[in-house]
KETILUM-624403 format. One record per residue: x, y, z of N, C-alpha, C in turn. Coordinates in steps of 0.02 Angstrom, whole numbers. Example, Ala and Ser with C-alpha at 12.3 -4.5 7.8 and 13.67 -1.06 7.14 Angstrom:
# KETILUM-624403
     n.px     n.py     n.pz    ca.px    ca.py    ca.pz     c.px     c.py     c.pz
      660     -284      390      615     -225      390      660     -165      390
      642     -112      354      684      -53      357      645        2      394
//
This chain:
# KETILUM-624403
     n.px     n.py     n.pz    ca.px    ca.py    ca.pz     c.px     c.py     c.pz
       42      -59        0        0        0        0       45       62        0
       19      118      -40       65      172      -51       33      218        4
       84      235       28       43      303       83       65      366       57
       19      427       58       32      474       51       64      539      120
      111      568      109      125      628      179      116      658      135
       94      725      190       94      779      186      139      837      252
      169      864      226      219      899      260      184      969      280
      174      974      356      153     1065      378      222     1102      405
      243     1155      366      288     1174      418      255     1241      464
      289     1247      502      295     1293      546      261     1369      521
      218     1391      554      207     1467      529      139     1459      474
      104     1379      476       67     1373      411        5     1399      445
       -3     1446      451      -88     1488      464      -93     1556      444
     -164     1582      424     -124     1636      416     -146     1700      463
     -145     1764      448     -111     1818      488     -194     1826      500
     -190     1852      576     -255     1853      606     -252     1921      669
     -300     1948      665     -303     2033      699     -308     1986      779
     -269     2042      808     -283     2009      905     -351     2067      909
     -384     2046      970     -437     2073     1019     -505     2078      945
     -482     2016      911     -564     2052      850     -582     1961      834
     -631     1966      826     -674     1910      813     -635     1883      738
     -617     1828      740     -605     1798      680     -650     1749      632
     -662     1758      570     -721     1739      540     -714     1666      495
     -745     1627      530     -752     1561      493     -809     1553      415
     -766     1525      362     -813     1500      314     -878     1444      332
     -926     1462      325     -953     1421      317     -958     1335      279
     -956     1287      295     -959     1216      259     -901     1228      214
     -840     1207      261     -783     1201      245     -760     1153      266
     -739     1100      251     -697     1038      285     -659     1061      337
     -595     1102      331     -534     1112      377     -519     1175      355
     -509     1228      404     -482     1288      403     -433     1307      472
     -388     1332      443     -347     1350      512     -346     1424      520
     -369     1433      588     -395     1508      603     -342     1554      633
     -301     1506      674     -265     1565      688     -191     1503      734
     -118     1529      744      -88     1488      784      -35     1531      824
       15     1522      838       72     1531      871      149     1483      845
      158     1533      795      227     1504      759      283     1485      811
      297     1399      797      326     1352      818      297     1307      876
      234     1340      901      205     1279      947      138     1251      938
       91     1287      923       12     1273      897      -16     1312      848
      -70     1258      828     -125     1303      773     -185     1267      787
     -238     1301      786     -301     1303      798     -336     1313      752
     -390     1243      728     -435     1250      662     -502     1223      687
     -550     1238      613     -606     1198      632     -615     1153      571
     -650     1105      593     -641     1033      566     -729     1014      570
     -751     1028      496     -820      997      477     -829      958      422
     -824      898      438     -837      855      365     -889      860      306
     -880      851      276     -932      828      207     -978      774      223
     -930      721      228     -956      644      251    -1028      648      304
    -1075      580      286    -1135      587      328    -1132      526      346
    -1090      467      346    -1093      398      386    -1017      378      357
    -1000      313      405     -942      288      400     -908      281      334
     -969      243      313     -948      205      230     -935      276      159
     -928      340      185     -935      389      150     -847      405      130
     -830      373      222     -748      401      218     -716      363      176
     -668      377      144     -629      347       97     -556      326      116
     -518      374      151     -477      391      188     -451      392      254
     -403      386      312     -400      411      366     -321      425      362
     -309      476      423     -264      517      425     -215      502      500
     -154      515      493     -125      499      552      -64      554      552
      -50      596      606      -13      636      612       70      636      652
      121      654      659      160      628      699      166      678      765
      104      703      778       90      733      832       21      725      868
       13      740      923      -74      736      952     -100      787      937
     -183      763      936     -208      838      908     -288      824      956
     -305      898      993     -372      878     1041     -429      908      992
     -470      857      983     -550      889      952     -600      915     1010
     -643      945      992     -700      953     1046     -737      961     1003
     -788      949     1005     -853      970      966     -894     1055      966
     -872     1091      957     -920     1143      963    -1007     1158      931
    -1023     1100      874    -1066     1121      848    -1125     1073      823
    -1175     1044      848    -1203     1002      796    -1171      933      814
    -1165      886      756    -1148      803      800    -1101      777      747
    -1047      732      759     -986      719      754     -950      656      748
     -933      622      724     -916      542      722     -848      546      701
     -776      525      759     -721      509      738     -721      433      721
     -693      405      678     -686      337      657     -596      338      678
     -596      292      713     -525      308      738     -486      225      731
     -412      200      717     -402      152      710     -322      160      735
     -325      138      816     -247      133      861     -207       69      839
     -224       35      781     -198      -37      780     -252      -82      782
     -268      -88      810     -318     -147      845     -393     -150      791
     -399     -110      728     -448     -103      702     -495      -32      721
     -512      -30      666     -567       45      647     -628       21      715
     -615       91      737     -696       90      781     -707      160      787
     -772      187      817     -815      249      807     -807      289      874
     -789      345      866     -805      374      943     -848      436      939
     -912      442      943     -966      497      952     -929      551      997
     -903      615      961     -903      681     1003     -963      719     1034
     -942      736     1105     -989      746     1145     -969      824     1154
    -1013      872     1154    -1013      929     1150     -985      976     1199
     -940     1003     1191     -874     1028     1229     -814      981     1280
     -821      913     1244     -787      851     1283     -740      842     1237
     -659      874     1269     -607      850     1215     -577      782     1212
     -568      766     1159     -537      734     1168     -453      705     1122
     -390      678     1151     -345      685     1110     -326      633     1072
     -337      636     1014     -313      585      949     -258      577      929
     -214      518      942     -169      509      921     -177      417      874
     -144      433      801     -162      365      766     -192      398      697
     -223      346      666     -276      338      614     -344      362      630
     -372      419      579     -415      437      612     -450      474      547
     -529      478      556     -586      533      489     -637      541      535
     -660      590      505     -726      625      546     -799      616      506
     -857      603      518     -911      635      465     -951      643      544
    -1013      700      500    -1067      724      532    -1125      688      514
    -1156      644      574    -1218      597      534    -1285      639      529
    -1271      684      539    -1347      726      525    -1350      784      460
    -1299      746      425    -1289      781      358    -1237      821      356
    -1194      828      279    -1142      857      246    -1129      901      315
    -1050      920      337    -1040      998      357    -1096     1014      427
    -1121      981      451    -1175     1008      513    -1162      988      580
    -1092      973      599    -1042      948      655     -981      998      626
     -961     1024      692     -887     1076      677     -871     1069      738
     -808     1042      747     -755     1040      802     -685     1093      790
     -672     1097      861     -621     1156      856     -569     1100      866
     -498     1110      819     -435     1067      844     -384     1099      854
     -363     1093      882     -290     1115      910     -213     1052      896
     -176     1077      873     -128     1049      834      -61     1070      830
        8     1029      848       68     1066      821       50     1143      774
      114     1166      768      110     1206      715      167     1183      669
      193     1124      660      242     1079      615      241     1004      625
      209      979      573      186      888      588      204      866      502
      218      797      519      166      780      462      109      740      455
       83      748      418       36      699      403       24      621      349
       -1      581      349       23      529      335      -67      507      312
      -73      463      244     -152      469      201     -139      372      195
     -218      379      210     -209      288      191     -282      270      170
     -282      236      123     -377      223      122     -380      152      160
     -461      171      168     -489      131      201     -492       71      183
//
């Protein structure tokens, strides 16, 4: 199996006003809102996907990264080794992912948005399902 990386370096967010509300796109997969060059970045994370069998993909980083749910309802499909299993995000309950991992929203496209917090230099690593 061929895996794909993807390389983030350092400084990958972009430039964001202090003391002012920062503005999220609407039904966007992944946006990164704002970080702190060389230690974190902070995004939000709303899938497309509306059930398991939608994901195609999962993702594994060489760093931890905490989700919480801020919005609506949430399904990590997560796989530590031991095989793919589901973990329902519970609304402001973080939690930290480390491994193989995809998200969908079962109440349709984009209608679950979690806030993540993340290195601000990883890589990332693509494998299908």
């Amino acid at each position: 199996m061929k895996l794909k990386v993807a390389k983030t370096k350092a400084g990958s967010f972009p430039k964001f006003p202090l003391h002012k509300l920062l503005k999220a796109k609407p039904k966007k997969r992944w946006q990164v809102m704002c970080g702190d060059r060389n230690h974190w970045r902070i995004g939000l994370y709303c899938p497309g996907e509306s059930k398991s069998g939608d994901v195609k993909k999962l993702e594994k980083h060489t760093c931890v990264e905490l989700f919480m749910l801020i919005s609506g309802s949430q399904t990590l499909i997560l796989d530590d080794g031991k095989g793919e299993y589901l973990l329902k995000l519970k609304l402001n309950e973080p939690v930290m992912v480390k491994g193989w991992h995809c998200g969908f929203s079962p109440k349709g496209p984009h209608t679950g948005v979690s806030l993540v917090v993340e290195r601000d230099e990883f890589d990332t690593i693509y494998r299908n399902r």
